[in-house]
C-alpha positions in Angstrom: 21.9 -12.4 -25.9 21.9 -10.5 -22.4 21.4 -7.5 -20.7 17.9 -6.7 -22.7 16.0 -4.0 -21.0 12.1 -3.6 -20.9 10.1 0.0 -20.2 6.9 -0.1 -19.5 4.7 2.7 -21.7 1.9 4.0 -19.6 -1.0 6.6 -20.3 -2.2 9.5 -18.6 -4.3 12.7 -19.0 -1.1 15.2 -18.2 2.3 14.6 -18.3 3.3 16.9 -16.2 1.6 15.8 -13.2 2.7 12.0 -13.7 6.5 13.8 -13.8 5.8 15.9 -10.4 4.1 12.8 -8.5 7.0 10.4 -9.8 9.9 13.2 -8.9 8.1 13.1 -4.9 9.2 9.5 -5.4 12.5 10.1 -6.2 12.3 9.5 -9.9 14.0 11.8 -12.2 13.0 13.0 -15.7 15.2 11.2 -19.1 13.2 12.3 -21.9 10.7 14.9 -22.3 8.5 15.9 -25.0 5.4 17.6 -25.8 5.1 17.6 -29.8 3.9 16.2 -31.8 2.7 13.7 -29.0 3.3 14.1 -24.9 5.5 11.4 -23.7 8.2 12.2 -20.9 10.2 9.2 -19.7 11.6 8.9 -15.8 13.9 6.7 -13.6 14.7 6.0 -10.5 18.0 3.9 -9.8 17.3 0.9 -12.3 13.6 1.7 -12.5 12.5 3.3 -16.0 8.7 4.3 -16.5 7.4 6.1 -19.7 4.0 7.9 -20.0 2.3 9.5 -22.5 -0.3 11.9 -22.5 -4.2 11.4 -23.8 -5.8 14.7 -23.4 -8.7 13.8 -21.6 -8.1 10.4 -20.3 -9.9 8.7 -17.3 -7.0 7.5 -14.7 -10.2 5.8 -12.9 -10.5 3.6 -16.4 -7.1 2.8 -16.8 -6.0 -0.7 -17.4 -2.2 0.3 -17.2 0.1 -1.7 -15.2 3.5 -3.0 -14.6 5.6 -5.3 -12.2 9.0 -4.1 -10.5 10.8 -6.3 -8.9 12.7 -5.5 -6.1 15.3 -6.9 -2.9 13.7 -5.3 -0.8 10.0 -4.0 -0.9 10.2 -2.7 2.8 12.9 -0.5 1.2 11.8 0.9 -1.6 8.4 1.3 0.5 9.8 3.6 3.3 11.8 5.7 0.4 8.2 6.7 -1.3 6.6 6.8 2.2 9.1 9.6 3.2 8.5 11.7 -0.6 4.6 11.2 0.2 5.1 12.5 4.0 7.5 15.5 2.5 5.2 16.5 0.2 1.9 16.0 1.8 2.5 15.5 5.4 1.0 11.9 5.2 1.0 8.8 2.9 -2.1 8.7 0.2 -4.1 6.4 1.1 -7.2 6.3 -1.1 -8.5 7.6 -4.0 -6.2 8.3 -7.1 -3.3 8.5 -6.3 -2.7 6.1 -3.5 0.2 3.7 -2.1 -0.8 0.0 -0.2 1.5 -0.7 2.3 3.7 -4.1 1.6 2.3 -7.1 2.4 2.6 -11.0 1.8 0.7 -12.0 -1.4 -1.2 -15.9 -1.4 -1.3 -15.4 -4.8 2.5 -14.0 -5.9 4.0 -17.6 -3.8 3.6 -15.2 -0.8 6.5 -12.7 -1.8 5.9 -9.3 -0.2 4.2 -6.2 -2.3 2.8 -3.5 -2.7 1.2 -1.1 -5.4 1.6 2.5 -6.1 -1.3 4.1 -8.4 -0.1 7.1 -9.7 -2.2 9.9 -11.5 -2.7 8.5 -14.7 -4.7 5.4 -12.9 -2.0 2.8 -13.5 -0.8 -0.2 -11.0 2.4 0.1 -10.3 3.2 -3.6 -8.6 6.4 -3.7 -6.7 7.0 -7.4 -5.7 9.9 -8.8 -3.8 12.7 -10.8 -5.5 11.7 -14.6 -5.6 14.3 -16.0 -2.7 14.7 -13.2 -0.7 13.4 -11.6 2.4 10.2 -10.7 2.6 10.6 -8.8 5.5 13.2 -6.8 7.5 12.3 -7.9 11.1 14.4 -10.8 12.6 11.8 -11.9 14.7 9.8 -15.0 13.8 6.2 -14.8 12.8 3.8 -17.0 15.3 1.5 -19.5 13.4 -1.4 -18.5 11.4 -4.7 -18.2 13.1 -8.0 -19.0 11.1 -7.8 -15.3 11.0 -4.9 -14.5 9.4 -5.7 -17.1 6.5 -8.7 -15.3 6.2 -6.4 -12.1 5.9 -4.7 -13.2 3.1 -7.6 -14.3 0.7 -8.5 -10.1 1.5 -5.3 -8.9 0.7 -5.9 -10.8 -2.7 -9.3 -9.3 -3.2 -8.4 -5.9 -2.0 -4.9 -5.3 -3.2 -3.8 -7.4 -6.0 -7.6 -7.3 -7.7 -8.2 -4.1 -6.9 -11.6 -4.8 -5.2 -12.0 -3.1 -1.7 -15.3 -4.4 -0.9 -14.7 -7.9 -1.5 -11.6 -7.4 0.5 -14.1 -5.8 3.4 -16.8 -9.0 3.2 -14.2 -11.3 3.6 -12.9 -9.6 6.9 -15.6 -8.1 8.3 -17.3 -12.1 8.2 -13.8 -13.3 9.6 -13.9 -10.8 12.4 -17.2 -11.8 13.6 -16.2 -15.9 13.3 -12.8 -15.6 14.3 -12.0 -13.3 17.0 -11.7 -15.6 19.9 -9.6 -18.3 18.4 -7.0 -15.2 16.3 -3.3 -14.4 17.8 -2.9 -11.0 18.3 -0.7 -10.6 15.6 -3.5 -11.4 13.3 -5.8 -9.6 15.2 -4.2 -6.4 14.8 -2.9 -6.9 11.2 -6.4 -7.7 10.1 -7.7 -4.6 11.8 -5.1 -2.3 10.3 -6.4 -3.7 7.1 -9.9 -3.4 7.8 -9.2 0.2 8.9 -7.2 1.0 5.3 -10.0 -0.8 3.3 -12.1 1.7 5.5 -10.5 4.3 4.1 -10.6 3.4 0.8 -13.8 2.8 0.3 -14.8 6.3 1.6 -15.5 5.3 5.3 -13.3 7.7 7.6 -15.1 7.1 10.6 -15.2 3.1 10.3 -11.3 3.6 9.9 -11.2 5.3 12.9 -13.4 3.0 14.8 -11.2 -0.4 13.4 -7.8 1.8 14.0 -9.3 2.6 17.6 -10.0 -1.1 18.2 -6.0 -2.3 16.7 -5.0 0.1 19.8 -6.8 -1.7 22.5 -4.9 -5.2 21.6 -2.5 -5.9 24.2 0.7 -7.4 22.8 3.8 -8.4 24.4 7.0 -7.0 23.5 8.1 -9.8 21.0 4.9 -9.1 19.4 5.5 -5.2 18.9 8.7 -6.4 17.3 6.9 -8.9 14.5 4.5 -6.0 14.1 6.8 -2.7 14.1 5.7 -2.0 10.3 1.9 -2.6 10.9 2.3 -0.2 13.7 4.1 2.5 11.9 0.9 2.3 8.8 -1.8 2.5 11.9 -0.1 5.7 12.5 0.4 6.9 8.8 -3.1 5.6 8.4 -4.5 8.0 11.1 -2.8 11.1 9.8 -4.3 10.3 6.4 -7.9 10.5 7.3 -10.0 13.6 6.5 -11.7 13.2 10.0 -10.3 14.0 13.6 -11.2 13.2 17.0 -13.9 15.0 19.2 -12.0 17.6 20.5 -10.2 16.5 24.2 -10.1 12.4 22.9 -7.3 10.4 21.4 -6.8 7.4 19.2 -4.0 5.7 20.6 -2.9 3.4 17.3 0.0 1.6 19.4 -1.7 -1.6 20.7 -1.1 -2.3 24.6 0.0 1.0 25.4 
C-alpha cells in the first residue's frame, strides 16, 4: 500500500491562539471544533498539524513534537521569518513562542534544521530532505576550525536538546581556547550563536555585547557570501532584543564594514 499520510496530534491550553500563530505562518485552518472537546486541524501546502485544547495546560511542560521534512529548510525558513516580521516587526527569538534559525545538525547526519515552538510548547523540527542541499549559497564552505567543531556539539545541546546553557558552556569555553587558531567564518557563526543563546537565556545585554563583537570580524567578500544567512539572523537577532543602544551609538551587526 502507498500514499499513507501521518498528522501529528499536539496539545495546547487554547486553540485559538495555536490557529492565529500557525495562520502568521501561513497555515490555514481544515477542521475546527470546540465541543465536546477543542481540536482545530491546519495546513500549510503538504504540512498538516492538529491540536487540541487542555484547559489549563503548561506549553513550558510540554513534551509535544514532530519532524517535517522539507527540500529546502532555508525556504520554508525565510517564509515564517517574513509572517513573524509582518506580524511583529521582528523574528521571536526566545521564550515561548520562538523560531531557531537553520543550521547543520552533528547529530541529524548534518542535514540543515531548525525548530519552531509554537504556543502550546511543542517542537516543531523542520529537517532537510536526506540528499539534498543543505544550503542555498553556491559558495564553498572553508574547512572547520577547532571552533566550528566545537560549534556543532552546541548546536546539539542548544537546539536539538533543548538545553541553552549547556549550549553556552560549550562556547563560551571554545571562545576562550580557540580564538586564535578559528576562520572567521567560525568566528562569526559561533558568535551569532552565542549572541542567540544570549538571548534565550534572558541575557539581552550579553547578546548585544557577542552581536557587537560578530561586527568587528573582518571578512573578505567570499566570506560575506558563505555567511549571507548568518548575517541576515545578526540583524533579525538585534531587532529582537528588548534592550537598545545608549542613545548616539550603533551596533553595526555586518562584520568588516
Amino acid at each position: 500500500m502507498a500514499n499513507e499520510k501521518t498528522v501529528p496530534l499536539l496539545p495546547c491550553p487554547d486553540i485559538d491562539e495555536i490557529e492565529a500563530f500557525y495562520a502568521m505562518l501561513g497555515f490555514t485552518r481544515t477542521y475546527y471544533q470546540t465541543r465536546p472537546n477543542p481540536c482545530v486541524a491546519l495546513r500549510r501546502a503538504d504540512i498538516d498539524l492538529q491540536f487540541f485544547g487542555i484547559p489549563g495546560f503548561d506549553p513550558a511542560d510540554s513534551y509535544g513534537s514532530c519532524l517535517v521534512i522539507v527540500p529546502d529548510t532555508g525556504e520554508l525558513y525565510r517564509a515564517f521569518a517574513a509572517g513573524m516580521r509582518a506580524a511583529h516587526g521582528k523574528i521571536l527569538v526566545a521564550g515561548i513562542p520562538r523560531m531557531t534559525r537553520p543550521r547543520l545538525r552533528k547529530n541529524a547526519d548534518n542535514l540543515s534544521g531548525f525548530t519552531v515552538i509554537d504556543p502550546g510548547g511543542n517542537w516543531i523540527r523542520v529537517f532537510a530532505a536526506a540528499g539534498e542541499p543543505a544550503a542555498d549559497t553556491t559558495a564553498a564552505e572553508p574547512a572547520r576550525s577547532r571552533l566550528g567543531k566545537a560549534l556543532d556539539n552546541a548546536v546539539v545541546m542548544g537546539d536539538s536538546r533543548g538545553s541553552a546553557e549547556q549550549g553556552v558552556r560549550i562556547l563560551d569555553t571554545a571562545l576562550g581556547r580557540d580564538l586564535a587558531t578559528s576562520t572567521p567564518v567560525d568566528l562569526v557563526n559561533a558568535l551569532a550563536y552565542r549572541a542567540e543563546l544570549a538571548a534565550r537565556t534572558d541575557d539581552p545585554g550579553g547578546a548585544m555585547e557577542f552581536l557587537t563583537r560578530a561586527g568587528a570580524v573582518a571578512l573578505t567578500d567570499a566570506e560575506r557570501v558563505v555567511l549571507a544567512d548568518t548575517l541576515t539572523g545578526l540583524g533579525d537577532l538585534a531587532a529582537a532584543l528588548p534592550t537598545s543602544p545608549e542613545p548616539g551609538s550603533t551596533v553595526d551587526v555586518e562584520p568588516g564594514r
